[in-house]
C-alpha positions as CSV (number, residue, x, y, z in Angstrom):
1,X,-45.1,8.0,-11.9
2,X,-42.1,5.4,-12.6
3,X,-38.9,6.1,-12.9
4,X,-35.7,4.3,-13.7
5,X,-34.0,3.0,-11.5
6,X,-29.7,2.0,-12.1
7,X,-26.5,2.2,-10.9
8,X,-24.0,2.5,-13.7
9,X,-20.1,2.1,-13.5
10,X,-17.3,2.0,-16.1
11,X,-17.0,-1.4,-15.4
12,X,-20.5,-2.2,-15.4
13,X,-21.0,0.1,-19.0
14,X,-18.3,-2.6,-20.7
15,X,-20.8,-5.5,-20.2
16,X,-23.2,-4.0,-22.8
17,X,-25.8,-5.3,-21.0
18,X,-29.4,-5.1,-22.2
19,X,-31.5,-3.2,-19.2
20,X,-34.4,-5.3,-17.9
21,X,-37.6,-3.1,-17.6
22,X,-40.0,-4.1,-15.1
23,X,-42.7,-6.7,-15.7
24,X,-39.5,-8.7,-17.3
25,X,-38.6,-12.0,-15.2
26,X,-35.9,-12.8,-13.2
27,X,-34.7,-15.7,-11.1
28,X,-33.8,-16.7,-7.6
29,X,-30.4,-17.6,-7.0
30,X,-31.3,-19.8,-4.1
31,X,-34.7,-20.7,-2.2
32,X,-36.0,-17.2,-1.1
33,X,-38.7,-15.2,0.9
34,X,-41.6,-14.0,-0.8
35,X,-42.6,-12.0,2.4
36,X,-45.7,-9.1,2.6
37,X,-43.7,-5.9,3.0
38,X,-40.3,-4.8,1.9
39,X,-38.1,-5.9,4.9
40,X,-37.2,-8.9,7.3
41,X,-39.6,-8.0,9.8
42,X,-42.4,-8.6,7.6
43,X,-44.4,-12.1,7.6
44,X,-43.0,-14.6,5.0
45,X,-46.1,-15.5,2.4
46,X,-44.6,-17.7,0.7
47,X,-41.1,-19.2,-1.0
48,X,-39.5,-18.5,-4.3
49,X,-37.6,-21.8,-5.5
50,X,-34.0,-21.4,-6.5
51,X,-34.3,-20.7,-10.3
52,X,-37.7,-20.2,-9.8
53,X,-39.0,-17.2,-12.4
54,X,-40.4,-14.1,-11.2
55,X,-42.0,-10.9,-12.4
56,X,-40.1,-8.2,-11.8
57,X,-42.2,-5.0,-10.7
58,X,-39.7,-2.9,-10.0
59,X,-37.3,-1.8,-6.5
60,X,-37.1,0.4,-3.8
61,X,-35.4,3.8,-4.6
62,X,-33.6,3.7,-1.2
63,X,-34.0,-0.1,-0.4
64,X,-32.6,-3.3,-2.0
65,X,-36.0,-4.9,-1.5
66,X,-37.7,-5.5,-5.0
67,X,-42.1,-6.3,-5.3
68,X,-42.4,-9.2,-7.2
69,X,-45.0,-11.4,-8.2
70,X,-44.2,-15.4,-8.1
71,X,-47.0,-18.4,-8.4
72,X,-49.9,-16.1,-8.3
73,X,-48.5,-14.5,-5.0
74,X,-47.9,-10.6,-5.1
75,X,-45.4,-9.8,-2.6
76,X,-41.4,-8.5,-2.0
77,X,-38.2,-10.6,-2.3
78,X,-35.0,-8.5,-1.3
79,X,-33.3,-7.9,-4.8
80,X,-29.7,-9.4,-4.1
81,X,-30.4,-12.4,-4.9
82,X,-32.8,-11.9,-7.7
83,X,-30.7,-12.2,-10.8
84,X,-30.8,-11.6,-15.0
85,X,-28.3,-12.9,-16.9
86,X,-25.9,-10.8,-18.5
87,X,-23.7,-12.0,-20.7
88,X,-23.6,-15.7,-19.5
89,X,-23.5,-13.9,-15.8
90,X,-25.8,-13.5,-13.4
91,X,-26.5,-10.1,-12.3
92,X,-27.7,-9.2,-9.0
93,X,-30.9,-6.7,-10.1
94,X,-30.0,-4.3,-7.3
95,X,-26.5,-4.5,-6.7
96,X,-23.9,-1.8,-6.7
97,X,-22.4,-2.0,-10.1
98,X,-25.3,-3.8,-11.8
99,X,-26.1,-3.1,-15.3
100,X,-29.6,-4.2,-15.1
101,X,-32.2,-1.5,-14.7
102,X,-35.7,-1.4,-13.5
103,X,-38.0,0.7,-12.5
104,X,-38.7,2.4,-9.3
105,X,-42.2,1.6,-6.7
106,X,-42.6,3.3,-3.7
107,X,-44.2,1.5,-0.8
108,X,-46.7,3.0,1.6
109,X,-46.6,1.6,5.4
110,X,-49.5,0.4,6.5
111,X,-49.0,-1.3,10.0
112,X,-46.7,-2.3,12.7
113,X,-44.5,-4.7,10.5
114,X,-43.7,-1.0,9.1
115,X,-41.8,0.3,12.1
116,X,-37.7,0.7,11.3
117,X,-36.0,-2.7,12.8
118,X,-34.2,-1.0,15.8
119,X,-38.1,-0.6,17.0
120,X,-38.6,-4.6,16.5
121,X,-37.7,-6.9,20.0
122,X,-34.1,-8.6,19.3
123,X,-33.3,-6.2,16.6
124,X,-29.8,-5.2,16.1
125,X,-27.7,-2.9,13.5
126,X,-25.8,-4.2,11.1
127,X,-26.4,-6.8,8.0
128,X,-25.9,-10.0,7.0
129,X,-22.5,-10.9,5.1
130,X,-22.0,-12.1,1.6
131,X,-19.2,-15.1,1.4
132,X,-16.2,-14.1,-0.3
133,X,-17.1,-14.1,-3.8
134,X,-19.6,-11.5,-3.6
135,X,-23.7,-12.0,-2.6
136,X,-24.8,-14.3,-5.5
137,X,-21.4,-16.7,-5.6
138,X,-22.0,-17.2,-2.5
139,X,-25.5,-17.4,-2.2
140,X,-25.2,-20.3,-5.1
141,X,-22.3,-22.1,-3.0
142,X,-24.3,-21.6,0.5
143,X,-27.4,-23.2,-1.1
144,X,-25.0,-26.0,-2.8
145,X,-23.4,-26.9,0.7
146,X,-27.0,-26.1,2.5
147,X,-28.6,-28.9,0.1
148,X,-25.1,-31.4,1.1
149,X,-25.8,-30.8,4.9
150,X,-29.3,-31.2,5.4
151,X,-29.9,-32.1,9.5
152,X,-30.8,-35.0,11.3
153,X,-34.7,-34.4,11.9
154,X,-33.4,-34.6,15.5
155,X,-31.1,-31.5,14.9
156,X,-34.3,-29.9,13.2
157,X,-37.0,-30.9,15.7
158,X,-34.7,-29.8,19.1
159,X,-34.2,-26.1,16.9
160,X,-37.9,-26.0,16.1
161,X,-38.6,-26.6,19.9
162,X,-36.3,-24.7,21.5
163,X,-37.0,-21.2,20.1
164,X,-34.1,-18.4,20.9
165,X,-34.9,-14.6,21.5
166,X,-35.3,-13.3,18.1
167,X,-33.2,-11.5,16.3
168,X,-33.6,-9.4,13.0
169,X,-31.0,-7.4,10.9
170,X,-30.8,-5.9,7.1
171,X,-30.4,-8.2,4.8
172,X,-32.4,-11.7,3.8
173,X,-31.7,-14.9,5.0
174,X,-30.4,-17.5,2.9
175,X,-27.8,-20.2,2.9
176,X,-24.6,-18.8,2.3
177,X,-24.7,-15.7,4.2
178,X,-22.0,-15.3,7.4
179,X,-23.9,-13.6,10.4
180,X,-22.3,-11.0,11.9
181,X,-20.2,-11.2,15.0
182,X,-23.0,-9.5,17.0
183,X,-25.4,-12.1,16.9
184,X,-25.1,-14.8,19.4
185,X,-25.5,-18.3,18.5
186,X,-26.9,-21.2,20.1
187,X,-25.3,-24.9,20.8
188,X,-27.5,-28.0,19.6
189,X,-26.8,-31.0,21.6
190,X,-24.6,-33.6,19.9
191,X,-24.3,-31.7,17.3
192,X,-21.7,-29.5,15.0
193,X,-24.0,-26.9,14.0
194,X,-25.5,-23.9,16.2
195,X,-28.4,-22.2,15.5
196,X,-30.2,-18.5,15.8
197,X,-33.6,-17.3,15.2
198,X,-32.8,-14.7,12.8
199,X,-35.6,-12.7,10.4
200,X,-38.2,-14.7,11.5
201,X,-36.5,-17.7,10.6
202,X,-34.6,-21.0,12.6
203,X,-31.2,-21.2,10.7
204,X,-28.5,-23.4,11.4
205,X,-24.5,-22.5,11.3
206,X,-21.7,-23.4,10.7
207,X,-19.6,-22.5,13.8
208,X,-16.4,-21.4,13.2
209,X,-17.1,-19.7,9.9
210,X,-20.6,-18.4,11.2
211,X,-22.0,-19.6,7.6
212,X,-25.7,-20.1,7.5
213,X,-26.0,-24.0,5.9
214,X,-29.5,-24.7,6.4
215,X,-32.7,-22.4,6.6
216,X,-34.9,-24.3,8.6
217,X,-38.8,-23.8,7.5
């Protein structure tokens, strides 16, 4: 049986936002994994397009990971950066002091993608970062500066053939997101940018900020 699911504050209440059931659509904020289980270690099945509709199912009680169905695909998409507006704003669906509620799915594991991350090779603890102005700002300016810095193809080929150990923490990867201190990064030849394997995925960063600017797929 469903329940709701929401996270109300005072702050949130004065929006008078209109709750958004599930089966309702959302959108992507920026270009983002449609992947086979609820979590980064799970295989990537496909892409959402920034602005690209989906239906909303519903989220995780525990999790910020949301199933969704996009293009025909069935799948889950991590819910920070799934957005409704509300009032002229977009509205993470799962953040802390959203408005917007949905209902609640529950997920059965069913394989070794299933086992917690600290169980995964490479895995660390910890999350990725929001910029500054909060997860979907700065998901929005990440994939704005991501679509001014697109690589040389040789910056894109040497990553692609010079795989790193990989590494996987909470969180989904996406331009705009500042890795965490932990994570060590790789130097690309003749180049400004480093790069990581992180959540299954090359990335390239920015250096001295540690802002992911391009996810390379």
């Amino acid at each position: 049986m469903f329940t709701p699911k929401r996270a109300l504050t005072a702050s949130a209440l004065a929006l008078l936002a209109a709750p958004v059931w599930a089966g309702a659509q959302v959108q992507a904020v920026t270009d983002l994994n449609l992947r086979a289980g609820p979590g980064p270690q799970h295989e990537i099945i496909g892409v959402i397009s920034k602005d690209g509709a989906v239906k909303l199912d519903g989220c995780l009680e525990q999790s910020n990971w949301c199933k969704v169905g996009y293009d025909g695909a069935e799948g889950w998409a991590y819910g920070e950066y799934l957005t409704a507006t509300v009032t002229e704003k977009y509205i993470p669906v799962v953040a802390k002091d959203s408005p917007v509620e949905v209902t609640t799915v529950t997920y059965e594991n069913t394989g070794e993608a299933d086992a917690p991350l600290g169980a995964i090779g490479g895995a660390i603890t910890g999350g990725l970062i929001a910029g500054p102005a909060g997860v979907v700002a700065g998901a929005i300016a990440g994939a704005a500066a991501g679509e001014a810095a697109v690589p040389d193809e040789e910056v894109v080929t040497y990553v692609r053939t010079n795989a790193t150990e990989p590494v996987y923490v909470q969180g989904e990867v996406v331009t705009g997101v500042v890795i965490p201190e932990e994570v060590q990064l790789t130097d690309i030849p003749d180049s400004n940018f480093r790069y990581v394997y992180l959540n299954g995925l090359p990335v390239l960063v920015e250096a001295d900020s540690r802002t992911v600017i391009h996810v390379v797929r």
